[in-house]
Structure formats: C-alpha cells, structure tokens
CHARMM-style PDB file with segment names, atoms N, HN, CA, C and O in Angstrom:
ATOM      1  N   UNK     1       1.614  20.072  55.001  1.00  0.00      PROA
ATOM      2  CA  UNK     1       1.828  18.718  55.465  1.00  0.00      PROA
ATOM      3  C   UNK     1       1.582  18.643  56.974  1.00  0.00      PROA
ATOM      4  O   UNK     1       1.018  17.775  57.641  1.00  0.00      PROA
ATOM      5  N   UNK     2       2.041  19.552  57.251  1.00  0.00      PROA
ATOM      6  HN  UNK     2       2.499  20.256  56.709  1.00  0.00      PROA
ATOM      7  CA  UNK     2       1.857  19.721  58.860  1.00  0.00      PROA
ATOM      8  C   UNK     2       0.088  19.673  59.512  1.00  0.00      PROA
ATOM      9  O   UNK     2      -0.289  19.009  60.478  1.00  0.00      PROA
ATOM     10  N   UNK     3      -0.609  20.420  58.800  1.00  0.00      PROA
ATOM     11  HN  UNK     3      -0.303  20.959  58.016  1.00  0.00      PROA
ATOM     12  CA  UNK     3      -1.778  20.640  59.325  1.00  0.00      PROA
ATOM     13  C   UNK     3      -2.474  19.345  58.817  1.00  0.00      PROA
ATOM     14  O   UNK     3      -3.362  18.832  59.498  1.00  0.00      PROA
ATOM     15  N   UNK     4      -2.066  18.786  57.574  1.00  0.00      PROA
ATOM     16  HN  UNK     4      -1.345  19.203  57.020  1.00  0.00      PROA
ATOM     17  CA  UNK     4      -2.946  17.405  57.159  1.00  0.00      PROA
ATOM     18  C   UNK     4      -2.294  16.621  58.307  1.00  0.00      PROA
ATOM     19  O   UNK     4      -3.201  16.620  59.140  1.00  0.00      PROA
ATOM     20  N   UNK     5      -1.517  16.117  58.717  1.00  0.00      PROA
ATOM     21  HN  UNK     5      -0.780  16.118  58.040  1.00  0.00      PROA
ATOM     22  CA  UNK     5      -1.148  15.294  59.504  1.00  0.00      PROA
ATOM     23  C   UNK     5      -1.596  15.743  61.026  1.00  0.00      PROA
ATOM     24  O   UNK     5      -1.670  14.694  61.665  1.00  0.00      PROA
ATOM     25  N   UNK     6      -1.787  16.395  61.523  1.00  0.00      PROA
ATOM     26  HN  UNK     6      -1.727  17.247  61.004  1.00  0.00      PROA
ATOM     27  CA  UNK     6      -1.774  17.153  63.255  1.00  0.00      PROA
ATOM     28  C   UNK     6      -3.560  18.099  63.030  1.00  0.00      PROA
ATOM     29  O   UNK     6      -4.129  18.079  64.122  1.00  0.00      PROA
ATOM     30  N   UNK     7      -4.254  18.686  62.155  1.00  0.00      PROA
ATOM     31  HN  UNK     7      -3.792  18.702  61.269  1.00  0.00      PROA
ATOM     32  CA  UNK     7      -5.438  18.795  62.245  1.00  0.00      PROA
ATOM     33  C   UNK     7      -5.025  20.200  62.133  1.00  0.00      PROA
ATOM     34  O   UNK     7      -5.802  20.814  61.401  1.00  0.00      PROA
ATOM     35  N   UNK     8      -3.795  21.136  62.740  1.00  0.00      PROA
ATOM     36  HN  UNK     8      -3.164  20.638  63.335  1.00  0.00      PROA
ATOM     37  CA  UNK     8      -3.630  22.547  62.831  1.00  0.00      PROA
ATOM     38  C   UNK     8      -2.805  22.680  62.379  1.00  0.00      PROA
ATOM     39  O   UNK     8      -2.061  21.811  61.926  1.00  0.00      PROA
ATOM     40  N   UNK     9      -2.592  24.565  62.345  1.00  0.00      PROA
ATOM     41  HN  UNK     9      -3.197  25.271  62.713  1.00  0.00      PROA
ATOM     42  CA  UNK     9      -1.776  24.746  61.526  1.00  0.00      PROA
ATOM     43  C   UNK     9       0.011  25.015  62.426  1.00  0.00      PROA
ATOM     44  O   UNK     9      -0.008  26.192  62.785  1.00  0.00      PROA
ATOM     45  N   UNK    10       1.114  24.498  62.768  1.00  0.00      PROA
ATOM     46  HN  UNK    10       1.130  23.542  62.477  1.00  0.00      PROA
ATOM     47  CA  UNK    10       1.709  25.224  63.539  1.00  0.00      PROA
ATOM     48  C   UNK    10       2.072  26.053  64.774  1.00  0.00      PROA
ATOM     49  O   UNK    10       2.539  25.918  65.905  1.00  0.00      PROA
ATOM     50  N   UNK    11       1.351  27.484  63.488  1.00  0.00      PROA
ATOM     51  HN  UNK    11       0.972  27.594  62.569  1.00  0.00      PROA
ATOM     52  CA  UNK    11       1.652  28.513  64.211  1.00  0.00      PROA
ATOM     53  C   UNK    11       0.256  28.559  65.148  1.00  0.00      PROA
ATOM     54  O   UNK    11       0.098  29.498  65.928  1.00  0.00      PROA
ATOM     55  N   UNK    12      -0.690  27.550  65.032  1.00  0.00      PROA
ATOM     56  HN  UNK    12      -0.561  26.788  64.398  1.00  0.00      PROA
ATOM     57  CA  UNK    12      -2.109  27.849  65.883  1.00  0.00      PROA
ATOM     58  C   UNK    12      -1.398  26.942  67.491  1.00  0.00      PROA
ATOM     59  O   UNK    12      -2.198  26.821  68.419  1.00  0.00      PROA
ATOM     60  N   UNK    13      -0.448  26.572  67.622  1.00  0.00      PROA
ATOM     61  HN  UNK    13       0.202  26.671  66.868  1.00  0.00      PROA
ATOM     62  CA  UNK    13      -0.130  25.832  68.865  1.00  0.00      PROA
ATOM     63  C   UNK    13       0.628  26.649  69.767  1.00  0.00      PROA
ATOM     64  O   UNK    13       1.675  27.283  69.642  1.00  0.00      PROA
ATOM     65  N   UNK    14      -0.242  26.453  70.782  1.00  0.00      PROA
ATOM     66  HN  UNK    14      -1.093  25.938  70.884  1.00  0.00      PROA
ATOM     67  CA  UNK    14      -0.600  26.753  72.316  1.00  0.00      PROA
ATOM     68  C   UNK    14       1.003  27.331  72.655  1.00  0.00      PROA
ATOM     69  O   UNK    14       1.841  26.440  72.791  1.00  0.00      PROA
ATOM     70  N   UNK    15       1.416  28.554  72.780  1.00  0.00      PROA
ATOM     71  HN  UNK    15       0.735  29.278  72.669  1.00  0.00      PROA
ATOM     72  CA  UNK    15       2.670  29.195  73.246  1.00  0.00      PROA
ATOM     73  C   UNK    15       3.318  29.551  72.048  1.00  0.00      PROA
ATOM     74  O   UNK    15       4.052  30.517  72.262  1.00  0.00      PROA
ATOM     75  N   UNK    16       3.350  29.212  70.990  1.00  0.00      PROA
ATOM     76  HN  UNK    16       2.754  28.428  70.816  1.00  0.00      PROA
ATOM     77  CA  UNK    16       4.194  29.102  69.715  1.00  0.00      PROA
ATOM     78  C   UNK    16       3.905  30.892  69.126  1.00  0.00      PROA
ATOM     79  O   UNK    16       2.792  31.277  68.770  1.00  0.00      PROA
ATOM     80  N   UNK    17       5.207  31.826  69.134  1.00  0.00      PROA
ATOM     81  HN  UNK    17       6.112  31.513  69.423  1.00  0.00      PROA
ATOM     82  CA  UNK    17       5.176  33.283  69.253  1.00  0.00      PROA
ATOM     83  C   UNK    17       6.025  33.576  68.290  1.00  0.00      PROA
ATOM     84  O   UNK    17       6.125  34.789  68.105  1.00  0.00      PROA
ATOM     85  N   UNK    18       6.824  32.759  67.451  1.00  0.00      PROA
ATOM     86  HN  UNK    18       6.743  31.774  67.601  1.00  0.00      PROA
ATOM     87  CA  UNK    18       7.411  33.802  66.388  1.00  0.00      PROA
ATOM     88  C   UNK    18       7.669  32.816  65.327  1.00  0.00      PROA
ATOM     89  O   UNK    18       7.781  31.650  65.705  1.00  0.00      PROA
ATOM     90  N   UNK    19       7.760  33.010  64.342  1.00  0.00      PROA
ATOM     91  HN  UNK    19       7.670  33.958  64.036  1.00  0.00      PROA
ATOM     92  CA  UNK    19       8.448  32.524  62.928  1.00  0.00      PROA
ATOM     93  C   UNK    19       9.637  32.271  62.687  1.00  0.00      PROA
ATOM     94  O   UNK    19      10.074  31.693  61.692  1.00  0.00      PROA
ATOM     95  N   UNK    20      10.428  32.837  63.900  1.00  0.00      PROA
ATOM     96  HN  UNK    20      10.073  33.306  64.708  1.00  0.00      PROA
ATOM     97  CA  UNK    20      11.870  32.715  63.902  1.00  0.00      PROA
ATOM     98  C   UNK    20      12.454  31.172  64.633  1.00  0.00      PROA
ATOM     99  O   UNK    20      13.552  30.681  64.370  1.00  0.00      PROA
ATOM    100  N   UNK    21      11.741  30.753  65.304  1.00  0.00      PROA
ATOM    101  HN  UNK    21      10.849  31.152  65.517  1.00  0.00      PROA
ATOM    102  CA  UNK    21      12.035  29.520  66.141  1.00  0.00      PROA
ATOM    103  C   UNK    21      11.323  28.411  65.695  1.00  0.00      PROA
ATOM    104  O   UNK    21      10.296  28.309  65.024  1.00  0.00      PROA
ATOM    105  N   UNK    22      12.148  27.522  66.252  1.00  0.00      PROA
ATOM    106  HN  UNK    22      12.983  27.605  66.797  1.00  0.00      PROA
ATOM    107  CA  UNK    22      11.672  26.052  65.108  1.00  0.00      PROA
ATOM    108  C   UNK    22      10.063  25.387  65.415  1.00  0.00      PROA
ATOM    109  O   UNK    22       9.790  25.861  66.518  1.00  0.00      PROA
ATOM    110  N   UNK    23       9.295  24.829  65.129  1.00  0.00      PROA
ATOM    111  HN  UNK    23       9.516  24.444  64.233  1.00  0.00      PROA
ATOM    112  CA  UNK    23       8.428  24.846  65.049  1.00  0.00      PROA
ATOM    113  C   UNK    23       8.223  23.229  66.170  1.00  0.00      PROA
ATOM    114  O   UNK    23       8.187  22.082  65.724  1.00  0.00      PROA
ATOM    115  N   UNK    24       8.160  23.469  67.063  1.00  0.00      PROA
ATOM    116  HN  UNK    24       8.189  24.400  67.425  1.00  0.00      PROA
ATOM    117  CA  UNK    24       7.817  22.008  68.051  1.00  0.00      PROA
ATOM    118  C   UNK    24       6.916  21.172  67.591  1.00  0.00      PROA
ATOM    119  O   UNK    24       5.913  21.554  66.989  1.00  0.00      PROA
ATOM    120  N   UNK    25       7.220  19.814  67.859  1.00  0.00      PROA
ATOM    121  HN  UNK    25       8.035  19.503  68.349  1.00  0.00      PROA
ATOM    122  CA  UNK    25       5.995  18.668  67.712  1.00  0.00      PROA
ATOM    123  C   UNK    25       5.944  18.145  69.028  1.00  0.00      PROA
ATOM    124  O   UNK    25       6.827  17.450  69.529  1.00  0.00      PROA
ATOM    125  N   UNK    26       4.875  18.500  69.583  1.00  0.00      PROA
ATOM    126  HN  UNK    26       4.157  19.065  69.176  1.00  0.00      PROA
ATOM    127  CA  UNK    26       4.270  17.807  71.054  1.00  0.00      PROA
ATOM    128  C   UNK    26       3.936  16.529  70.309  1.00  0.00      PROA
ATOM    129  O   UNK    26       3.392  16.330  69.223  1.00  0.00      PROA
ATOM    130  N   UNK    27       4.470  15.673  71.301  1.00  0.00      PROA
ATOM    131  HN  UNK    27       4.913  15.835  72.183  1.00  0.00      PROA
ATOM    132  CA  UNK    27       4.460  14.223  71.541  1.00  0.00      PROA
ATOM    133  C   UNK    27       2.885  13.775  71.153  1.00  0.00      PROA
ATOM    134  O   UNK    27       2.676  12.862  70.355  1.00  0.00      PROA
ATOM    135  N   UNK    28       1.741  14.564  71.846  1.00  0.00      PROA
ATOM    136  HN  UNK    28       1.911  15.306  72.495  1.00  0.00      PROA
ATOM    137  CA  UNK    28       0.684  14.056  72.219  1.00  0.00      PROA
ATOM    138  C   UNK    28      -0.125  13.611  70.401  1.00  0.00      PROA
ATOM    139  O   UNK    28      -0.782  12.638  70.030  1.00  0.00      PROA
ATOM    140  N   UNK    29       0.304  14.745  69.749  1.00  0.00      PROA
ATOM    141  HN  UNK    29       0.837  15.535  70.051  1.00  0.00      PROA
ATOM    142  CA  UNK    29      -0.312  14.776  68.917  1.00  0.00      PROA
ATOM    143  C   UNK    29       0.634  14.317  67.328  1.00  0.00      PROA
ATOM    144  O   UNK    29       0.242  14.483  66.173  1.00  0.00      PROA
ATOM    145  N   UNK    30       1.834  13.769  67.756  1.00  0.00      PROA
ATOM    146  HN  UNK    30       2.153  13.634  68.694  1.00  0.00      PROA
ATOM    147  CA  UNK    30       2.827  12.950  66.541  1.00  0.00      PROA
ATOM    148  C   UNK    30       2.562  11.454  66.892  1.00  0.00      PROA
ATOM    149  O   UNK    30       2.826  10.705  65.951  1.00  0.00      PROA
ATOM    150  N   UNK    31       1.991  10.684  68.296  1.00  0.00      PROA
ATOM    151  HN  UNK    31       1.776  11.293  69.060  1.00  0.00      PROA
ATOM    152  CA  UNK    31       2.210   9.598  68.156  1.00  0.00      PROA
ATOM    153  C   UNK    31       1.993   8.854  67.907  1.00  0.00      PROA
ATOM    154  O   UNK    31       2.658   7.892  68.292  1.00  0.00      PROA
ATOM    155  N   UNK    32       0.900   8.677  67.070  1.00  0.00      PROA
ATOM    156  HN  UNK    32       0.360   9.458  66.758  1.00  0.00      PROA
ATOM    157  CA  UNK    32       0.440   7.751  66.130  1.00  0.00      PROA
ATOM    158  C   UNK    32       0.824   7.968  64.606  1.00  0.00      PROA
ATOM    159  O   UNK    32       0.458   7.253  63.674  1.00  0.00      PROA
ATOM    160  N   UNK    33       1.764   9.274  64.517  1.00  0.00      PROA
ATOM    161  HN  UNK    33       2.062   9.856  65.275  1.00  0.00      PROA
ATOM    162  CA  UNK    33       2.236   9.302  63.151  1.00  0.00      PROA
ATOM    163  C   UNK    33       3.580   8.772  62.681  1.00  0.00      PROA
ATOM    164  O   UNK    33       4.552   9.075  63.372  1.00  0.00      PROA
ATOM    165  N   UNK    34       3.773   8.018  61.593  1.00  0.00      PROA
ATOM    166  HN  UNK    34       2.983   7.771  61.031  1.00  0.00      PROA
ATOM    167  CA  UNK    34       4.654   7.586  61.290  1.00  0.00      PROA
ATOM    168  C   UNK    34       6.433   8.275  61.257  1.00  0.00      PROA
ATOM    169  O   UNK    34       6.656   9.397  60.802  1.00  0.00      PROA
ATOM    170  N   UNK    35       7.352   7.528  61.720  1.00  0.00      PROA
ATOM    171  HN  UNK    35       7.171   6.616  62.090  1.00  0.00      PROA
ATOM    172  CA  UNK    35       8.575   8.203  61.757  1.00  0.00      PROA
ATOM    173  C   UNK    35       9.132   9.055  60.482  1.00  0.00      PROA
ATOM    174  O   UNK    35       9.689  10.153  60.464  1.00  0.00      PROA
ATOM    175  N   UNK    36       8.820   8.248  59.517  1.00  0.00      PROA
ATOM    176  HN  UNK    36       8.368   7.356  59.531  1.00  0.00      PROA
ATOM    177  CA  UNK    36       8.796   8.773  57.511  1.00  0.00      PROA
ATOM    178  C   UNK    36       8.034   9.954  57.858  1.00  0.00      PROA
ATOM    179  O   UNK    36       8.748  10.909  57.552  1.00  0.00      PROA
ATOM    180  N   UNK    37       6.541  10.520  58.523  1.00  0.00      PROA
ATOM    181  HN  UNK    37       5.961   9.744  58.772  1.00  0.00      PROA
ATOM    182  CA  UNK    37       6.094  11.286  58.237  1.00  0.00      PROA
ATOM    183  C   UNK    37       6.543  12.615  58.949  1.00  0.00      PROA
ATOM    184  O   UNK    37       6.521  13.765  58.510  1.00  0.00      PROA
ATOM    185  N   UNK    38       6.988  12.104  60.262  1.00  0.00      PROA
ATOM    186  HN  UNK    38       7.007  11.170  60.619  1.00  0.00      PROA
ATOM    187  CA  UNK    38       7.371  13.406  61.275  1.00  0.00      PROA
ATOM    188  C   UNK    38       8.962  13.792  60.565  1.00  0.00      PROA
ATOM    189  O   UNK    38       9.110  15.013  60.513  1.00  0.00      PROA
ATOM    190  N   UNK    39       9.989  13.121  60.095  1.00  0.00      PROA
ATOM    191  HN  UNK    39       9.869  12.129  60.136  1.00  0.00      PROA
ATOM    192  CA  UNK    39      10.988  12.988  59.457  1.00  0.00      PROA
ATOM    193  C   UNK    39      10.779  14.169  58.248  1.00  0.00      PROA
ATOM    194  O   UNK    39      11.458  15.194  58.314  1.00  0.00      PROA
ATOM    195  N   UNK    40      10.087  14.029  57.461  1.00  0.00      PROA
ATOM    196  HN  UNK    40       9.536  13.197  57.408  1.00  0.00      PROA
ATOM    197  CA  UNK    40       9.531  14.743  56.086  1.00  0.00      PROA
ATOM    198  C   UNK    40       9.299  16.001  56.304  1.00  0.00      PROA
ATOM    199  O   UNK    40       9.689  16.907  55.567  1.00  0.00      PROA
ATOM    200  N   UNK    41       8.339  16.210  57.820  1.00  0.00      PROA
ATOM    201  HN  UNK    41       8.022  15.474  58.419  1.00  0.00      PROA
ATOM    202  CA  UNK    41       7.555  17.495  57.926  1.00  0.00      PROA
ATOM    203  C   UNK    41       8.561  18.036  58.494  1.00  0.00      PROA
ATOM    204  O   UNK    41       8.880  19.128  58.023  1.00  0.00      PROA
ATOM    205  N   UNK    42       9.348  17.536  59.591  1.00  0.00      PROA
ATOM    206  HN  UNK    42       9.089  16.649  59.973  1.00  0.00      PROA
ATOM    207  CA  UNK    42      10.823  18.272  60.244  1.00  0.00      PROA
ATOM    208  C   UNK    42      11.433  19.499  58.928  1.00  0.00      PROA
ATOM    209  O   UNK    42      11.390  20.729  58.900  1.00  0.00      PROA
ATOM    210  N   UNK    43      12.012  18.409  57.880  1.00  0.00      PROA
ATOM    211  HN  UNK    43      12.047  17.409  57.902  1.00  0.00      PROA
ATOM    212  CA  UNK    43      12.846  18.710  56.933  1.00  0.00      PROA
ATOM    213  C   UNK    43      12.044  19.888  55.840  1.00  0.00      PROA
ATOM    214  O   UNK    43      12.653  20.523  54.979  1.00  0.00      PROA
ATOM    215  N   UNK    44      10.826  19.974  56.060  1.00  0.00      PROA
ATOM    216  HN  UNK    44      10.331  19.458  56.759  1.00  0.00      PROA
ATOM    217  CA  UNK    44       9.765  20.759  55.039  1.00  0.00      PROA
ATOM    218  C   UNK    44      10.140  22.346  55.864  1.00  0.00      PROA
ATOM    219  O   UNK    44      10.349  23.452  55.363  1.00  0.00      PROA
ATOM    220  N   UNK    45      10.117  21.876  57.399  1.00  0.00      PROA
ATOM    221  HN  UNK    45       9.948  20.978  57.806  1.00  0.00      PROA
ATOM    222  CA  UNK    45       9.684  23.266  58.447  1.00  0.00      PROA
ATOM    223  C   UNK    45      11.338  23.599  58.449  1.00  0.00      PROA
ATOM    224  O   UNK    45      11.568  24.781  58.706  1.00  0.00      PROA
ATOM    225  N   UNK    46      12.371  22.877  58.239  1.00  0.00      PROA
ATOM    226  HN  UNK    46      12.184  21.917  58.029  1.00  0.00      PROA
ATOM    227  CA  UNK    46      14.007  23.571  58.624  1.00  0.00      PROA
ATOM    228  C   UNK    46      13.940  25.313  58.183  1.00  0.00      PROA
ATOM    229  O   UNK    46      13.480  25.685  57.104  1.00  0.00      PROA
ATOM    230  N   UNK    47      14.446  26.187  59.158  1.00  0.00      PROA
ATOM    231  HN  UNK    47      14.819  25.884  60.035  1.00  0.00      PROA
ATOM    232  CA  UNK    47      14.118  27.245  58.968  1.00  0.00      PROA
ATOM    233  C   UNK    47      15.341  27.964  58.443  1.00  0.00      PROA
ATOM    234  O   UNK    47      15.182  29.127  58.069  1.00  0.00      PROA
ATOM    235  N   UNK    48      16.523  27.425  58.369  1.00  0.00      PROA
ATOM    236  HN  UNK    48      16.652  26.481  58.672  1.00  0.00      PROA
ATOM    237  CA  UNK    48      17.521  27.787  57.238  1.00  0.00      PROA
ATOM    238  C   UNK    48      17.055  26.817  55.813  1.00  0.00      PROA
ATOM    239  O   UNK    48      17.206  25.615  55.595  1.00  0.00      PROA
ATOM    240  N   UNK    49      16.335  28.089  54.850  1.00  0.00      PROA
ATOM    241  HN  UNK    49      16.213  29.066  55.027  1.00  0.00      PROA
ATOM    242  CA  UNK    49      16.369  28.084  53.299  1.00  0.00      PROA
ATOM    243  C   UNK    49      17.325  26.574  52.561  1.00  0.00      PROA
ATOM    244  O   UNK    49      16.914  25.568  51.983  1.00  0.00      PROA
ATOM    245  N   UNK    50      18.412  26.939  52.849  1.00  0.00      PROA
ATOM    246  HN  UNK    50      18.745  27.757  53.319  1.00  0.00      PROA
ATOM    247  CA  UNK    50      19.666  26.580  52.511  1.00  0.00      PROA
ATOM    248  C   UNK    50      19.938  24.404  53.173  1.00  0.00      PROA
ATOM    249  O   UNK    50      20.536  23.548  52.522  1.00  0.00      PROA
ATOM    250  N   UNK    51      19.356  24.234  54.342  1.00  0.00      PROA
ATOM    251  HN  UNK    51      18.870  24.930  54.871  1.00  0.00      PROA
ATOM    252  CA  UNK    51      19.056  22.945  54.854  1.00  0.00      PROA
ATOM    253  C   UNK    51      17.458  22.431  54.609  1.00  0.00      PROA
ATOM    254  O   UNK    51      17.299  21.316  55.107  1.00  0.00      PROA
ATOM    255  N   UNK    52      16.134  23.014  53.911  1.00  0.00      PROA
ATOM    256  HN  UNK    52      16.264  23.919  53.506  1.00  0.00      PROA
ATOM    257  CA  UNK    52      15.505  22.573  53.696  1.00  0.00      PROA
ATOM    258  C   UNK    52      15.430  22.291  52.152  1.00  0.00      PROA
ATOM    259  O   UNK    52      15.801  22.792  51.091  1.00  0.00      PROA
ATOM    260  N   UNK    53      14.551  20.910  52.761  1.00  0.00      PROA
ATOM    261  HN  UNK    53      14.249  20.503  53.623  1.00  0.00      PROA
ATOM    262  CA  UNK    53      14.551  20.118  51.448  1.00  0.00      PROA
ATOM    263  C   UNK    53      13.428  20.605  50.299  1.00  0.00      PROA
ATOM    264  O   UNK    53      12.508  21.327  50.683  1.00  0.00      PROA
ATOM    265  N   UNK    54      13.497  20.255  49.051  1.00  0.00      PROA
ATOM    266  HN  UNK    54      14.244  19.668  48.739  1.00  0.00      PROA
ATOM    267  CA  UNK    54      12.862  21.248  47.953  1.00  0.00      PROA
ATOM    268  C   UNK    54      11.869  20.431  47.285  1.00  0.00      PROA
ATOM    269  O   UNK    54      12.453  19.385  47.001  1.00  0.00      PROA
ATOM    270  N   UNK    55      10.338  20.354  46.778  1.00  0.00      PROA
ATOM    271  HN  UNK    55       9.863  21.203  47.009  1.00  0.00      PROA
ATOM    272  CA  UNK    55       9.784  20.173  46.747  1.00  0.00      PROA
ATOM    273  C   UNK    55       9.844  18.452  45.867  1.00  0.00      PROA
ATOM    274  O   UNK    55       9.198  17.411  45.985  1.00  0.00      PROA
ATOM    275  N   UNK    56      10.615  18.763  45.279  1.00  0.00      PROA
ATOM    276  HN  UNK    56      11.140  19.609  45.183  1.00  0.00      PROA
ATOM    277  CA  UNK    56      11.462  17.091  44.040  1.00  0.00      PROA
ATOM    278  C   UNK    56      12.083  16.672  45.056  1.00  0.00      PROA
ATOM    279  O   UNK    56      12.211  15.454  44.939  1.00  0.00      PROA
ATOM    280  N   UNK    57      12.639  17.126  46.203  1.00  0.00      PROA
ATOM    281  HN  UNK    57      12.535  18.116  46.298  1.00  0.00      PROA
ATOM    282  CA  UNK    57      13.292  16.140  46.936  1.00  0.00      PROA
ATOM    283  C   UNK    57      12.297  15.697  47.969  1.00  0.00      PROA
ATOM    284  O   UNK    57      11.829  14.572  47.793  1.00  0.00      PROA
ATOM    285  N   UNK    58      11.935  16.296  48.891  1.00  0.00      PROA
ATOM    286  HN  UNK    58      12.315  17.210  49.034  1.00  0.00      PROA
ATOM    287  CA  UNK    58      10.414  15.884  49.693  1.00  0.00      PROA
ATOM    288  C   UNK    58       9.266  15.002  48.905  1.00  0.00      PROA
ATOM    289  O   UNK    58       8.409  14.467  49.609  1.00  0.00      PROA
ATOM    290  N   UNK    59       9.206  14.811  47.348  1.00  0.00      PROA
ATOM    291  HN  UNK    59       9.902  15.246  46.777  1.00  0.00      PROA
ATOM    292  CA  UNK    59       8.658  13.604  47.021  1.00  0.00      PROA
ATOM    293  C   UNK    59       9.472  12.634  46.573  1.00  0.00      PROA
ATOM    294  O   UNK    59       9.123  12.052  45.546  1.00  0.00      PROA
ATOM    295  N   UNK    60      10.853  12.205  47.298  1.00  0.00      PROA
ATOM    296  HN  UNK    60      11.136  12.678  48.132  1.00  0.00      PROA
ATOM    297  CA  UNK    60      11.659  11.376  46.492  1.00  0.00      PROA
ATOM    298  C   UNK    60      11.873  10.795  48.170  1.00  0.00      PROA
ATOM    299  O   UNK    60      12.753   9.942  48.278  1.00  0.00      PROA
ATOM    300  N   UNK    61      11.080  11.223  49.578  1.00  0.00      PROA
ATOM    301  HN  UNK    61      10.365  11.916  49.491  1.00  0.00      PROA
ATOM    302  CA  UNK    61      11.454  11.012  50.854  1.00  0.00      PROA
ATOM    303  C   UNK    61      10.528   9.402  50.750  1.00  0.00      PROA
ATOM    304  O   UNK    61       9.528   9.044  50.127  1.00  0.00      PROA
ATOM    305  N   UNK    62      11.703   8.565  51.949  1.00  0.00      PROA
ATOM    306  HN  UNK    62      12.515   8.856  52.455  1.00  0.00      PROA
ATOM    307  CA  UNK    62      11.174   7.413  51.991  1.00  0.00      PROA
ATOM    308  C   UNK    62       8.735   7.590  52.278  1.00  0.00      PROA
ATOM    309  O   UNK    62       7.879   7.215  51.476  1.00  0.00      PROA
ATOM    310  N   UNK    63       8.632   7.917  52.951  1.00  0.00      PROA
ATOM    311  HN  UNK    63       9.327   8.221  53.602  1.00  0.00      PROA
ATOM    312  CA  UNK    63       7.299   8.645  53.092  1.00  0.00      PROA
ATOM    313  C   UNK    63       6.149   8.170  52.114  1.00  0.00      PROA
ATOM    314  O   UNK    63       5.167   7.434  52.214  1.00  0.00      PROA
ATOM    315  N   UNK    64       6.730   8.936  51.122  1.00  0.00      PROA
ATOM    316  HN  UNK    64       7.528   9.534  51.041  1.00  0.00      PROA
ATOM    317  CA  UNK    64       5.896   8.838  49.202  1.00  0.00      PROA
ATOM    318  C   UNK    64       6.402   7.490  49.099  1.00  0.00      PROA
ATOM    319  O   UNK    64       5.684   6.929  48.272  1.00  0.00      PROA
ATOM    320  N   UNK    65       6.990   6.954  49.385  1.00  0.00      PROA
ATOM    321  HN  UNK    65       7.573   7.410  50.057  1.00  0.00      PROA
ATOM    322  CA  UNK    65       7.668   5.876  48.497  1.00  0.00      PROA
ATOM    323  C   UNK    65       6.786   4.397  49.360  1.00  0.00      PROA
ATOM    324  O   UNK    65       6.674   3.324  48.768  1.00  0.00      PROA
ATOM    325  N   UNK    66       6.421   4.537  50.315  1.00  0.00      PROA
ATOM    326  HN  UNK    66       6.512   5.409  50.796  1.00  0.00      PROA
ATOM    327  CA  UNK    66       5.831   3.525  50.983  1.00  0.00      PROA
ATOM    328  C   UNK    66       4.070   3.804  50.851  1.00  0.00      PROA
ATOM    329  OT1 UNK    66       3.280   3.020  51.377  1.00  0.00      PROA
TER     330      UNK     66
END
C-alpha cells in the first residue's frame, strides 16, 4: 500500500536504517494523499504485531469504503 500510494518502497527512503523503527511519512510526498489513506497505511506499518490491523480489518477501513 505504501509503495502504490508514495511510488517507493519505505525502506528505499533517504536515511531510513532499520526495521525496528517506525516507518516516517515525509510531508512532501503524503500531501496530496488522502487522510483515509495515510490513516490505513500508518495502521498496516504499526510495528507491534499485536496493534496492527489484519487484513479483514484494513478492508473494512473507512478508505475501501469511499
């Protein structure tokens, strides 16, 4: 979701060094994307297992629904 929306993948952004830390969205390249969409991809990237959302729930996000 991330790379369809932003063109890359993540981990290809400029300083970004481990898997362990949350995954930044520079401004430059979210702001023409919708709040539903940056909202969705947040909750896709949560890096505790246990707080991310699961694939039936990420298509039940306002997002799909509009």
């Amino acid at each position: 979701m991330y790379k369809m929306a932003v063109a890359y993948k993540p981990t290809q952004m400029p300083g970004y060094k481990s898997y362990t830390q949350p995954v930044p969205f520079r401004r430059i390249d979210w702001k023409n994307r919708s709040e539903e969409l940056q909202d969705l991809v947040a909750q896709l990237l949560m890096l505790d297992p246990a707080k991310r959302i699961s694939a039936e729930e990420a298509l039940q996000h306002p997002w799909f629904q509009s």
